[in-house]
N, C-alpha and C positions, 0 to 999 in steps of 0.2 A: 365203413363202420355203420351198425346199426342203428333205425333211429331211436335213440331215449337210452344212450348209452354215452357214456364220456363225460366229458365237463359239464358242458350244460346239463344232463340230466339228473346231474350227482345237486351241482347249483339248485336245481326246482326242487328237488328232496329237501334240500337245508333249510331252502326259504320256506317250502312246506312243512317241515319239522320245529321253526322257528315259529313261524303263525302260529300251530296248533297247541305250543306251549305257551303264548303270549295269550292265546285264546282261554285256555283253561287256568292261566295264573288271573286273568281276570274275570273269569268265573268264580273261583275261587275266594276273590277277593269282595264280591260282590253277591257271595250267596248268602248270605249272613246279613244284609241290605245294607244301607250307607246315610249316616249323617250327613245332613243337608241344611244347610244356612243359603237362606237368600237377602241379601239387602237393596232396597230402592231407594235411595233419596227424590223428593219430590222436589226439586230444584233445579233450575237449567242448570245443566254441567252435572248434574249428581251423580255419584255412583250406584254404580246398577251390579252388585256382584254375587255370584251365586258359586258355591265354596262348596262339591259335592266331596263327604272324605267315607273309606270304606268303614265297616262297624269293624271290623275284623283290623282295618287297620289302628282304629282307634283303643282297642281292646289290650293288641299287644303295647303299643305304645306307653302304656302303664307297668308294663313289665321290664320298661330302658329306665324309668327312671332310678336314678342315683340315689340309694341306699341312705344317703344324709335328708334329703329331699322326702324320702317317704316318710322318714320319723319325723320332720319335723309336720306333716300332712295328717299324721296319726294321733301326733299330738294335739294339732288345732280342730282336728277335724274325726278324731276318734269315737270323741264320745257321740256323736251326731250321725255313726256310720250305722251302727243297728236300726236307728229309727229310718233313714233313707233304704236302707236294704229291704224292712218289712213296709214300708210305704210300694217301693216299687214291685217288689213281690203281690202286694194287695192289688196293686194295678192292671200286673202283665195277669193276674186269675179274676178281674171284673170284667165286666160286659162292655163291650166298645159303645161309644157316647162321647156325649158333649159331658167336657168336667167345667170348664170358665167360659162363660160370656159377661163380659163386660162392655156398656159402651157410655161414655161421655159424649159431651158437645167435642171434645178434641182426639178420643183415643176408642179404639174397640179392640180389646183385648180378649181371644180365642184360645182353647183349650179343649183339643179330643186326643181320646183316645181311642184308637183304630187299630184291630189284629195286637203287633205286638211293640206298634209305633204311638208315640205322643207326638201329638204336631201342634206347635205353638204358632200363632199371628196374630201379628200388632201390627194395625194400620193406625196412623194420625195422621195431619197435613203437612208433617214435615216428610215421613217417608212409613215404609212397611218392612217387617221383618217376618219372613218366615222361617220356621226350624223345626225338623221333623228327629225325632230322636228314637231310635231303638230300645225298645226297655231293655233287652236282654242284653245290649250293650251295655248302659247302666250298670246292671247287675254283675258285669262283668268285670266292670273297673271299683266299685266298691268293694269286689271281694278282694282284690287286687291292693287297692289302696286299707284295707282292713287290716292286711298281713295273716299269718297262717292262726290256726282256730287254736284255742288252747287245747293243750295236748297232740297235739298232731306232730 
């Protein structure tokens, strides 16, 4: 039998065929860029955990929720949706920069925005928090959570 014929070579196609879809589903999932939470506790024992989630998977994830859940989200959260949609739209079209610095004796509270990411950090002496957020993912789940436009 010839070599790269039979079992085994049918085997290295699959797994090769298997990679290159795992490869491109997480391209995919990661072209879009990804929510990012890190937490540190400054504490012997603390937790130290860093939460990377896709934007894209966060995007559809608005689109699972439960039809009683959205009304009731529309309702507490409706009137508040136009003014967060044109806040973030004013943002994703200004110029990248520092929007908050703050610092205390206990806290420094940070605020940029970079390309088409807001990245927050809070450091104190208890621990730090970093979170970088996609505006276009924002934008995505507010249209989302807004429900469809009237007359549409």
């Amino acid at each position: 039998m010839p070599v790269g014929t039979g079992f085994f070579a049918a085997l290295g196609k699959g797994a090769g065929y298997c990679a290159a879809t795992l490869a491109l589903g997480g391209a995919i999932l990661y072209s879009d860029s990804a929510i990012s939470v890190r937490v540190k506790e400054h504490k012997p024992g603390g937790a130290n955990i860093y939460l990377p989630v896709p934007a894209m998977l966060a995007s559809t994830a608005a689109s699972f929720l439960p039809e009683k859940e959205l009304e009731k989200i529309r309702r507490e959260a409706g009137p508040y949706l136009p003014l967060v949609r044109a806040a973030v739209e004013g943002l994703r079209n200004s110029p990248d920069g520092e929007l908050v610095d703050v610092k205390n004796k206990r806290e420094h509270v940070r605020v940029v925005k970079r390309g088409d990411t807001l990245y927050v950090d809070v450091e104190s002496e208890s621990e730090e928090v970093h979170v970088s957020l996609p505006l276009r993912t924002v934008s995505r789940v507010v249209t989302r959570l807004a429900g469809p436009s009237p007359g549409a």
